[in-house]
C-alpha positions as CSV (number, residue, x, y, z in Angstrom):
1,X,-2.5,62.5,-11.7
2,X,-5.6,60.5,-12.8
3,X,-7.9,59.2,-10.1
4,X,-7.5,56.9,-8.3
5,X,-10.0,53.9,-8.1
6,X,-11.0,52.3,-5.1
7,X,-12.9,49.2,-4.7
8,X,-15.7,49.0,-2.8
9,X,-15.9,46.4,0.3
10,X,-19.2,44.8,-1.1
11,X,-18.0,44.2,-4.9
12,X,-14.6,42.7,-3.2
13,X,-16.4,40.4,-0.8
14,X,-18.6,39.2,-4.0
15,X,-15.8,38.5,-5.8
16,X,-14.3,36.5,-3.1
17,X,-17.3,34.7,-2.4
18,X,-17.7,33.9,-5.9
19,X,-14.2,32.4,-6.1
20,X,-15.1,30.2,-3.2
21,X,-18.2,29.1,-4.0
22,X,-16.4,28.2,-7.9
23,X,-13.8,26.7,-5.3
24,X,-15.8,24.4,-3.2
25,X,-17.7,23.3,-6.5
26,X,-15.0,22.5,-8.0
27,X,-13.5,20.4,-5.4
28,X,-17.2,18.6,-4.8
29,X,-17.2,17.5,-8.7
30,X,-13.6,15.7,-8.5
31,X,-14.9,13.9,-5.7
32,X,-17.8,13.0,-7.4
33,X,-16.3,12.2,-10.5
34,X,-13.9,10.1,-8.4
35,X,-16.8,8.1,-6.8
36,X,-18.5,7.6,-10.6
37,X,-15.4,6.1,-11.8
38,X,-14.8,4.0,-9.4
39,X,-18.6,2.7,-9.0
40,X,-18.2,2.2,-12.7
41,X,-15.8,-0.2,-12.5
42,X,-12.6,2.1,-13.0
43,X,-11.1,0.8,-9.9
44,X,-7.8,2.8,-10.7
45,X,-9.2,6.3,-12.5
46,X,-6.0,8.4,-13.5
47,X,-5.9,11.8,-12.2
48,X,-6.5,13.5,-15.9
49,X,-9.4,11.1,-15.9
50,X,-10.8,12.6,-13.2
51,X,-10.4,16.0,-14.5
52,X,-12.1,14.9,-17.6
53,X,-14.9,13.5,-16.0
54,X,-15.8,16.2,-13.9
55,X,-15.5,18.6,-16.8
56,X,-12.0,20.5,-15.1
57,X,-8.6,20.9,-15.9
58,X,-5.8,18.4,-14.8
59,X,-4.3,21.6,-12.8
60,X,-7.5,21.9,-10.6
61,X,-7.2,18.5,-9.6
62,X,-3.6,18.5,-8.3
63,X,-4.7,22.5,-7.0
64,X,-7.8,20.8,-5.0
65,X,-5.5,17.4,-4.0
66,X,-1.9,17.2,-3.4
67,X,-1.7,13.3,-4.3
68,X,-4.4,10.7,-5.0
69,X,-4.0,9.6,-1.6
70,X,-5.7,12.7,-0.3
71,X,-8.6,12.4,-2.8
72,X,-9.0,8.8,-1.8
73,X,-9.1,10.2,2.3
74,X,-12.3,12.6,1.0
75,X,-13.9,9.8,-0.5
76,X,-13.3,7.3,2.7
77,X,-15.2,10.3,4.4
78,X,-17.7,10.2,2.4
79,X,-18.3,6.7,2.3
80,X,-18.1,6.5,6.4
81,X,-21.1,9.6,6.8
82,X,-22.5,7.5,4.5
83,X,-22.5,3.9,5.9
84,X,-22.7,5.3,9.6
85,X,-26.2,6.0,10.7
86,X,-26.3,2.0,10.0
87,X,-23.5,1.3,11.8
88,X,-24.2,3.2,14.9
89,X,-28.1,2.3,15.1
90,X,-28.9,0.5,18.5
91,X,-30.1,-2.9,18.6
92,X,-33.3,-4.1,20.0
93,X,-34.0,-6.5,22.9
94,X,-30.2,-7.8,24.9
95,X,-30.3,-11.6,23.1
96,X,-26.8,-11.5,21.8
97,X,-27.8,-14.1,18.7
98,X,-30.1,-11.6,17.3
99,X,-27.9,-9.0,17.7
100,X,-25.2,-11.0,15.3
101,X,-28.0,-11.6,13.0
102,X,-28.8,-8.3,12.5
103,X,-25.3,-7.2,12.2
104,X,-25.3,-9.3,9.1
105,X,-27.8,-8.0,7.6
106,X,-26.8,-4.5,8.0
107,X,-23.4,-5.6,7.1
108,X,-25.1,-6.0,3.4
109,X,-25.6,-3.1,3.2
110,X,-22.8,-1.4,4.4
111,X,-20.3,-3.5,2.4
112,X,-22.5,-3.1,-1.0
113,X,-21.6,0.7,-0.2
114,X,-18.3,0.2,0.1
115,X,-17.7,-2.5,-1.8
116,X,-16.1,-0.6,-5.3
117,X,-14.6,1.7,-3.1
118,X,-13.0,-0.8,-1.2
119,X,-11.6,-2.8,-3.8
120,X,-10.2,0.1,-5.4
121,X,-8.6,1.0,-2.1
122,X,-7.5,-2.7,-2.1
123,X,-5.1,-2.4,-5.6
124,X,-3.5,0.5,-4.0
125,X,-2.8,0.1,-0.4
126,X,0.7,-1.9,-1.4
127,X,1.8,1.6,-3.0
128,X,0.5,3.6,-0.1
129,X,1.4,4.4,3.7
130,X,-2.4,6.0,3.8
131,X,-4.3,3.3,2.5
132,X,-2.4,0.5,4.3
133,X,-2.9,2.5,7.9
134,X,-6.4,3.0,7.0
135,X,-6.9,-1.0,5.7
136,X,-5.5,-1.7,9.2
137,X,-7.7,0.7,11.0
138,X,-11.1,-0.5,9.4
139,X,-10.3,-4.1,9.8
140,X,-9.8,-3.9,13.7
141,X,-13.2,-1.9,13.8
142,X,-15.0,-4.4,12.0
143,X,-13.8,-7.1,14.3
144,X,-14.4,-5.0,17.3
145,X,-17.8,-4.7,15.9
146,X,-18.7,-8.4,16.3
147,X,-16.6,-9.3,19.5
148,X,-18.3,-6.1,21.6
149,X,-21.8,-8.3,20.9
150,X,-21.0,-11.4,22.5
151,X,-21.6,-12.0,25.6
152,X,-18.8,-13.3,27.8
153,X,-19.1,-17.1,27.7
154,X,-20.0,-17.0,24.1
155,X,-16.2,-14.8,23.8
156,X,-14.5,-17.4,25.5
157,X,-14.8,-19.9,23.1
158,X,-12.2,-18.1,21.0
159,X,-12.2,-20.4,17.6
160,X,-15.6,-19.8,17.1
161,X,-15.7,-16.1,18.0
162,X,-13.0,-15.5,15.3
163,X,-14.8,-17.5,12.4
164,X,-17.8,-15.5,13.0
165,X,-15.7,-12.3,13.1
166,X,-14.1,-13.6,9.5
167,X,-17.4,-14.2,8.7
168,X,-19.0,-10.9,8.8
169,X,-15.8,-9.6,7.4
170,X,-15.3,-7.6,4.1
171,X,-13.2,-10.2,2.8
172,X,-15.6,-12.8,3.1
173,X,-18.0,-10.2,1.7
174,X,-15.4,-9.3,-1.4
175,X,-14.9,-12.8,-2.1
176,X,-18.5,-14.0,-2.4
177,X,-19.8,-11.2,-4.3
178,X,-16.1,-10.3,-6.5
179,X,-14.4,-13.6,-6.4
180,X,-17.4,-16.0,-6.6
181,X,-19.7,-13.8,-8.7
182,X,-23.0,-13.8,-5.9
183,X,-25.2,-11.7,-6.6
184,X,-25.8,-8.9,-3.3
185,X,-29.2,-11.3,-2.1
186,X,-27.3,-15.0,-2.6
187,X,-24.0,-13.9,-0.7
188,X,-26.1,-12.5,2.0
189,X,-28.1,-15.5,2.3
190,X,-24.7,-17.6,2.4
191,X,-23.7,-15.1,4.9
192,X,-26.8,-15.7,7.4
193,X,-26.6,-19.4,6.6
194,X,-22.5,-19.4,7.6
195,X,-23.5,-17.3,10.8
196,X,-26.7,-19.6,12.1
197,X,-23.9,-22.6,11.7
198,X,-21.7,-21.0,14.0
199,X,-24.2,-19.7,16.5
200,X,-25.8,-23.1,16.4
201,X,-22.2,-24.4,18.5
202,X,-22.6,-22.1,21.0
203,X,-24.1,-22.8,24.5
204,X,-26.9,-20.7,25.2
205,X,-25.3,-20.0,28.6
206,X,-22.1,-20.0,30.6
């Protein structure tokens, strides 16, 4: 009988790091070729142009991601570590108007991030459980958002606490930059100028 070979623990664990690290970069370069498409204006990127993009084959895609919906739940993760850090950031001073002007302007920012991604997500929530829950679940956040800034007597005067949280909504946000063509500076200008309006109602004070 011929010898026989044994494979040594350090070659092995090589060879299985190597297929994991080939692994994890192939899953980070269908996300990112995901993200590319989309920012490029392919709001609904097939999955073999995803694989072409990131330079893979079709087969690795559906290996990495069972359905598009599960590639669209990386990116969404993405996006939120993203757009966090501006979302959490404390606000200065306790003067609840300033607090709803700043929220404004970092809501430029945050929704510029999101906004491809968003309207992407948009086209294909009617198709998808996933992307409807997760509509849902982002829209009560941004209104919670505005209504955990006001102050009590300012919350009580529920018409006008409601246009401000439509307001600082995405889809006031889509709409002036997508449907009316503003540029990202004009629709946050029409933005501030729609929030002073409102604020200007309010009394000061119970």
């Amino acid at each position: 009988m011929g010898e026989q070979k044994t494979i040594k623990p350090k070659a092995a664990s090589a060879r299985v790091d190597g297929r994991r690290e080939r692994s994890r970069s192939s899953h980070r370069r269908i996300v990112e070729a995901m993200m590319e498409l989309i920012a490029g204006g392919d709001l609904m990127p097939s999955a073999a142009r995803v694989a072409e993009e990131a330079g893979i084959g079709l087969r690795t895609v559906f290996r990495h991601f069972d359905d598009m919906d599960s590639l669209y739940g990386e990116i969404s993760a993405t996006i939120a570590e993203r757009v966090l850090p501006i979302v959490i950031a404390p606000y200065a001073g306790d003067d609840w108007r300033a607090h709803i002007r700043e929220l404004a302007r970092r809501r430029v920012r945050v929704f510029e991030t999101m906004l491809p991604f968003r309207l992407a997500a948009n086209i294909k929530r009617y198709q998808s459980p996933f992307l409807m829950g997760q509509y849902g679940q982002v829209i009560t956040i941004e209104r919670e958002l505005v209504l955990r800034l006001l102050p009590a007597h300012v919350l009580s005067h529920r018409i006008t606490a409601e246009a401000l949280c439509a307001t600082l909504s995405f889809q006031n946000w889509r709409a002036l930059r997508h449907d009316q063509s503003l540029s990202s500076e004009e629709a946050g200008t029409v933005t501030a100028h729609m929030v002073e309006a409102l604020i200007a109602t309010l009394p000061a004070e119970g």
